[in-house]
C-alpha positions in Angstrom: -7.7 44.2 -16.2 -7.7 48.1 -16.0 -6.9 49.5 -12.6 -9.2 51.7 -10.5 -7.2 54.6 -11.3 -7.5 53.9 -15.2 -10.6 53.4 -14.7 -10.9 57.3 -13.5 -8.7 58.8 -15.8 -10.8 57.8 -18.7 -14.1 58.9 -16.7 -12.8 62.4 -16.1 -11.8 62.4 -19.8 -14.9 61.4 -21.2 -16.7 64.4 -18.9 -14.1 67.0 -20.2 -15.1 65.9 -23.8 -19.4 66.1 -22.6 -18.3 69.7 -21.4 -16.6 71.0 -24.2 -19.0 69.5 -26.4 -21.9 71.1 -24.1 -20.1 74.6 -24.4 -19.9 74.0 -28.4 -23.6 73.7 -28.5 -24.4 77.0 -25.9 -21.9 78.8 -28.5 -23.7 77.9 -31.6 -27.2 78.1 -30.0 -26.0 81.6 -29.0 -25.5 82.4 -32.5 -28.8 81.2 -33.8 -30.1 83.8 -31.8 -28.4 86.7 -32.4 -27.8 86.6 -35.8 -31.3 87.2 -36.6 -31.7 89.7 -34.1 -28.5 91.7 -35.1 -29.6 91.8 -38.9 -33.2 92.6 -37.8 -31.8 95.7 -35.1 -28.1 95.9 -35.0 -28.4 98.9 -32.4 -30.4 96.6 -30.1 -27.8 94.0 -30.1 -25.2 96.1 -29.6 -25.5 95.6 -25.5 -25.7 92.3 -25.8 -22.7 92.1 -28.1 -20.8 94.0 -25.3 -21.7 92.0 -22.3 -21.1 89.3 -24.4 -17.5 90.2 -24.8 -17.4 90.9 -21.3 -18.6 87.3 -20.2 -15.4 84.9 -19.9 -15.3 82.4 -22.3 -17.3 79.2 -22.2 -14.8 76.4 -23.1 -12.3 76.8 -20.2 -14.9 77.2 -17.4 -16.6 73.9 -19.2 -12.9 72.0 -19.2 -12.7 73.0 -15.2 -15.5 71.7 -13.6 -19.3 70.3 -14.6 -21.0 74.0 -14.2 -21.6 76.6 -17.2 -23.1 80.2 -16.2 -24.4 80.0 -19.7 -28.2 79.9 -20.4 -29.1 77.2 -22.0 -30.1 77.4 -25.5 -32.8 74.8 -27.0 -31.6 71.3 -26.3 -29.6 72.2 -24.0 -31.3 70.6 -21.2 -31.0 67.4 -22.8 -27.2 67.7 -23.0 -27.3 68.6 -18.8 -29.1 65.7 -18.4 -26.3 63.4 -19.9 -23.9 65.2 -17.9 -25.7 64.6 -14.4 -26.2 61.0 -15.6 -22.4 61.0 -16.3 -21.9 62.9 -13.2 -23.8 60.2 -11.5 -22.4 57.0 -12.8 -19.1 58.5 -12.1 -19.9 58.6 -8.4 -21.3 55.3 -8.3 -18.2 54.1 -9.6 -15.9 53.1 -6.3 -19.2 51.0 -5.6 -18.7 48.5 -9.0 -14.9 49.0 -8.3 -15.9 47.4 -4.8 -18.2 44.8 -6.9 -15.5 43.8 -8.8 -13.1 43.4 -6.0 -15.3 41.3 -4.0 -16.1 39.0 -7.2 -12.3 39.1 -7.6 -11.8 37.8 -4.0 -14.7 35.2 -4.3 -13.1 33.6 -7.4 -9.7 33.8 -5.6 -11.3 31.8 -2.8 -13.2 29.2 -5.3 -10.0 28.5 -6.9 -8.4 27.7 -3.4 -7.3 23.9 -3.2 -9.8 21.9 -1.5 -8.7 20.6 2.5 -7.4 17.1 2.3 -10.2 14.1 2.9 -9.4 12.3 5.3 -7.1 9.4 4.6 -9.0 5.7 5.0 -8.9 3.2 7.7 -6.5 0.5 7.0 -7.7 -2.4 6.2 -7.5 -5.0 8.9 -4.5 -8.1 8.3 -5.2 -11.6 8.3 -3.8 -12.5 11.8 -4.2 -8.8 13.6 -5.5 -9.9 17.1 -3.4 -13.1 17.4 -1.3 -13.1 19.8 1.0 -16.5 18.5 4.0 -18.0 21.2 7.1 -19.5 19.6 9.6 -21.5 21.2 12.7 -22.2 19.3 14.1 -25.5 21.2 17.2 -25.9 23.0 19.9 -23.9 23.7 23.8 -23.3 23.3 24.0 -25.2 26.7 22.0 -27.9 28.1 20.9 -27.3 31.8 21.1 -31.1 33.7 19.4 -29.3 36.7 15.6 -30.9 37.4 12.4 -29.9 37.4 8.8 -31.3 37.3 7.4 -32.4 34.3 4.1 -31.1 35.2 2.1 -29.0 37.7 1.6 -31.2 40.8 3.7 -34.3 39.4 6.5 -35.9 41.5 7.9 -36.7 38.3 11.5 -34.8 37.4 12.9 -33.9 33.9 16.1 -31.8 32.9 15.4 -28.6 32.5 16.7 -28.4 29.3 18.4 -30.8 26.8 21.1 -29.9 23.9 19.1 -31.3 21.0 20.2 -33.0 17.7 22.6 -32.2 14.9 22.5 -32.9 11.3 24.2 -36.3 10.3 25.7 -34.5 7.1 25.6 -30.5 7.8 26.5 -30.5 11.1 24.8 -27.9 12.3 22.9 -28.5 15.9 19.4 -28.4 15.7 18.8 -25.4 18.2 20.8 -23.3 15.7 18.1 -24.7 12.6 14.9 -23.7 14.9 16.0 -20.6 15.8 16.3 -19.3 11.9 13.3 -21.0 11.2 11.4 -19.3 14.4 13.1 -15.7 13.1 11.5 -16.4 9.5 8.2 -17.5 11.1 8.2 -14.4 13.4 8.4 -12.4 10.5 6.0 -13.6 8.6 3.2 -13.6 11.5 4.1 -10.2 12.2 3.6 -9.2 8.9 0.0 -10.8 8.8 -0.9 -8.6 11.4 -0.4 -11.4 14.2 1.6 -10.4 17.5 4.7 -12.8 18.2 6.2 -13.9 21.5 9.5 -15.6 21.4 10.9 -17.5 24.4 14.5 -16.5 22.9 16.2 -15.0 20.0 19.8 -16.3 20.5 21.7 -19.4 21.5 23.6 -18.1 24.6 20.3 -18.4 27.6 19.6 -20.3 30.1 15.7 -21.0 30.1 14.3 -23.9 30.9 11.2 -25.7 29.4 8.9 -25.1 32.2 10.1 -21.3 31.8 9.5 -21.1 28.2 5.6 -22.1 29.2 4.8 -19.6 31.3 6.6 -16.8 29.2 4.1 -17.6 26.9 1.5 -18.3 29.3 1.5 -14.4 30.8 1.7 -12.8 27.2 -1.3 -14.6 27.1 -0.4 -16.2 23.7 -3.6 -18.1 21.9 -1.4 -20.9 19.8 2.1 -22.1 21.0 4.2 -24.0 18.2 7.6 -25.2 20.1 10.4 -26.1 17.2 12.2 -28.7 17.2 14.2 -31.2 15.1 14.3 -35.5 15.3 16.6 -37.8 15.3 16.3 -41.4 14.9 18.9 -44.5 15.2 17.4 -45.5 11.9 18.7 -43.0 9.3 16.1 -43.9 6.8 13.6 -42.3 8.8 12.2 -38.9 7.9 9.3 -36.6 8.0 7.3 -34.1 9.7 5.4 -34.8 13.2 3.6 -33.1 15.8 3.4 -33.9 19.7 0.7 -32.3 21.7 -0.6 -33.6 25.5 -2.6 -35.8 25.6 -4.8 -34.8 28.5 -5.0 -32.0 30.5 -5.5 -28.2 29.8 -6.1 -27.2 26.1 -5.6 -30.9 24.9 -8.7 -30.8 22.7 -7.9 -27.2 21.2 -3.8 -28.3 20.8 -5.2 -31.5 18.7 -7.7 -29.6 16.7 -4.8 -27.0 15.4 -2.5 -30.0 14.9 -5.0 -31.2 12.7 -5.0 -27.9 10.6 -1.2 -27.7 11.0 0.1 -30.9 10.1 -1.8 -30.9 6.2 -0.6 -27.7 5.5 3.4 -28.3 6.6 3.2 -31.1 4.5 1.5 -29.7 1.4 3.7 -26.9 1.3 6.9 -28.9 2.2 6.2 -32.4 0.2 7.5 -34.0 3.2 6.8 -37.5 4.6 3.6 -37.7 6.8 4.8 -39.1 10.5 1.6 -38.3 12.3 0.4 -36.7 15.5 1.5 -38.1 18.7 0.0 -37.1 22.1 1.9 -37.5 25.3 1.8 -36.0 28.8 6.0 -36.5 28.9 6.7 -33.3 27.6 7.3 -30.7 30.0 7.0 -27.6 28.0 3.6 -28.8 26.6 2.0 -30.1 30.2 3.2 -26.6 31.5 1.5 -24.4 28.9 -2.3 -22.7 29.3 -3.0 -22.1 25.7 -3.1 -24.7 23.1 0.9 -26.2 22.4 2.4 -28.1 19.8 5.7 -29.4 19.5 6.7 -29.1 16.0 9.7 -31.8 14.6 10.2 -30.7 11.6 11.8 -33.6 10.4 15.2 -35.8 11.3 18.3 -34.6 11.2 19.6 -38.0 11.6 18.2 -38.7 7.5 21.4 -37.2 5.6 18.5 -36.1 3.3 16.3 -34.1 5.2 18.9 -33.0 7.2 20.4 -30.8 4.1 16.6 -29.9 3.7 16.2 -28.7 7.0 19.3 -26.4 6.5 18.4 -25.3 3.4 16.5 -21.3 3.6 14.6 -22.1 0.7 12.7 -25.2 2.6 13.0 -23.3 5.7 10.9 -21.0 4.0 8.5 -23.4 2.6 8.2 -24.9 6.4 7.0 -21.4 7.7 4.5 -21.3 5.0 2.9 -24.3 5.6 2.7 -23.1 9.4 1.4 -19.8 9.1 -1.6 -21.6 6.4 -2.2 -24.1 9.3 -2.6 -21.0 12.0 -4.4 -19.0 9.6 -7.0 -22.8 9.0 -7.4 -23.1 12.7 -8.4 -19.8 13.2 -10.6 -19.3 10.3 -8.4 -16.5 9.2 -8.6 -15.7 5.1 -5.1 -15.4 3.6 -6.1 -15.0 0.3 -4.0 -11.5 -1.4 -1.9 -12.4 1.2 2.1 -11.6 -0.1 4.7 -13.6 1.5 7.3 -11.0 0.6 5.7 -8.4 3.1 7.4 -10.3 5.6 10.3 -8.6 7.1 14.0 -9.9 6.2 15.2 -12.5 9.2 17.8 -11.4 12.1 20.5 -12.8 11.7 21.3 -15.8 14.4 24.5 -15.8 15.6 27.3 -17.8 14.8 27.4 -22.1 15.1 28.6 -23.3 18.2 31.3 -25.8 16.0 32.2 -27.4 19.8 28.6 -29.1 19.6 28.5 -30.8 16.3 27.7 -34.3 16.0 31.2 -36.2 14.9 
């Protein structure tokens, strides 16, 4: 594209060129005229011959500005006219050049990116606005110390007991339920759900009536207390649930039991050793929301208890609890990817003094 200057240069060429051609024509048309009259009279032309030589040439004054002192000849004023025209258009010039630049400018805006659209809301998770309690069992120390088993009762448990160990792994069982809780924490969390743990290592001091009401002033909607069983019998094994029997949220604690229990055992392929309601446990008659004491099978079956060790069935445990949460609450899990789930913490190391010989 040709610059406003270009544009100018060839403008005041093209008049130059109208103005020597103009000058041409006056020349010529002076000729036609007296020719004739200078073989007709030469003494009468000789004046005008002589002021003719006395009048400055045409060409040069036509090549320095628009104007010619010559009079015009026949057609001439058709050729004055073009140069007025041209005189005109060039003066009108700056105002296309101001065209141009403003068409120049509005493409240079069209072709401007567009302002980001605003990104969309996220879509909602499965469990978002759950606010789920869990309490891995036991600790590294059992507390002998007493207290009552429920609000109002004269009756008085240990605070808190030392659990099981596996009859073949040796591990203790508050060591299993803590890196099951971790997994399950981490998978709720990743459904969107909000997860309160009464602890995440072995070395506290908090007793079951404690563990309640941590999760009774987070104000926790579902409480699932792990825990492992052990039997005399080491034939025994499977999967069972405990839950109040009366009391505060007994009703709402047996209807998630009843969505929990299928879907543990569906995922797990583990044994079926039913729902049991009691009023003996102390974390359970202690809670507000809904409780469940989860035994996720015996650790007394040399079996189950390499199952219950294992991070593969651990995982498959968790599932089968978060599909029993998600049932319970009518909560749709479906796209749902397990891997979303964050990696576990890591628990800390086994307290070897506290294996089962």
């Amino acid at each position: 594209m040709s610059t406003r200057r270009e544009r100018r240069e060839r403008a005041r060429k093209i008049k130059r060129r109208i103005c020597l051609a103009l000058g041409l024509a006056a020349v010529i048309c002076l000729a036609m005229v007296l020719i004739p009259r200078l073989s007709a009279d030469p003494q009468a032309m000789a004046t005008p011959i002589d002021q003719a030589a006395e009048t400055p040439e045409v060409t040069p004054q036509a090549q320095e500005g628009p104007s010619l002192e010559v009079t015009p000849g026949p057609g001439e004023g058709e050729g004055q006219d073009t140069e007025a025209a041209q005189g005109d258009a060039e003066e009108t010039e700056p105002a296309a050049d101001d065209q141009g630049e403003a068409e120049d400018t509005e493409k240079e805006e069209q072709t401007e990116p567009a302002p980001a659209q605003p990104e969309p809301a996220p879509v909602p998770k499965p469990l978002e606005g759950l606010i789920i309690g869990i309490d891995p069992g036991h600790q590294d120390h059992p507390n002998y110390e007493k207290e009552a088993v429920a609000p109002g009762s004269s009756e008085m448990k240990m605070k808190v007991s030392g659990g099981t160990a596996g009859v073949s792994t040796r591990i203790p069982e508050y060591v299993v339920v803590l890196d099951v809780g971790m997994q399950l924490k981490a998978r709720l969390e990743a459904l969107g759900a909000q997860v309160v743990m009464t602890r995440e290592s072995h070395d506290v001091d908090i007793s079951n009536q404690e563990r309640a009401k941590i999760c009774n002033d987070a104000g926790c909607h579902l409480v699932l207390r792990l825990h492992c069983n052990g039997a005399e019998d080491k034939s025994v094994n499977g999967i069972s649930l405990f839950i109040r029997a009366t009391g505060e949220g007994a009703e709402e604690a047996f209807e998630a039991a009843k969505a929990l229990l299928p879907a543990m055992l569906e995922e797990t392929g583990a044994r079926d050793f039913r729902i049991h309601k009691s009023d003996t446990y102390t974390g359970l008659n202690w809670s507000v929301p809904p409780s469940i004491l989860v035994e996720m099978g015996f650790m007394s079956n040399p079996e189950e208890d390499q199952k219950l060790c294992d991070p593969g069935y651990q995982a498959l445990l968790v599932e089968g609890m978060v599909k029993g949460i998600a049932q319970y609450f009518e909560r749709d899990l479906t796209g749902a990817d397990p891997s979303e789930a964050e990696e576990t913490v890591d628990v800390p190391p086994l307290d070897t003094e506290n294996y089962v010989e």
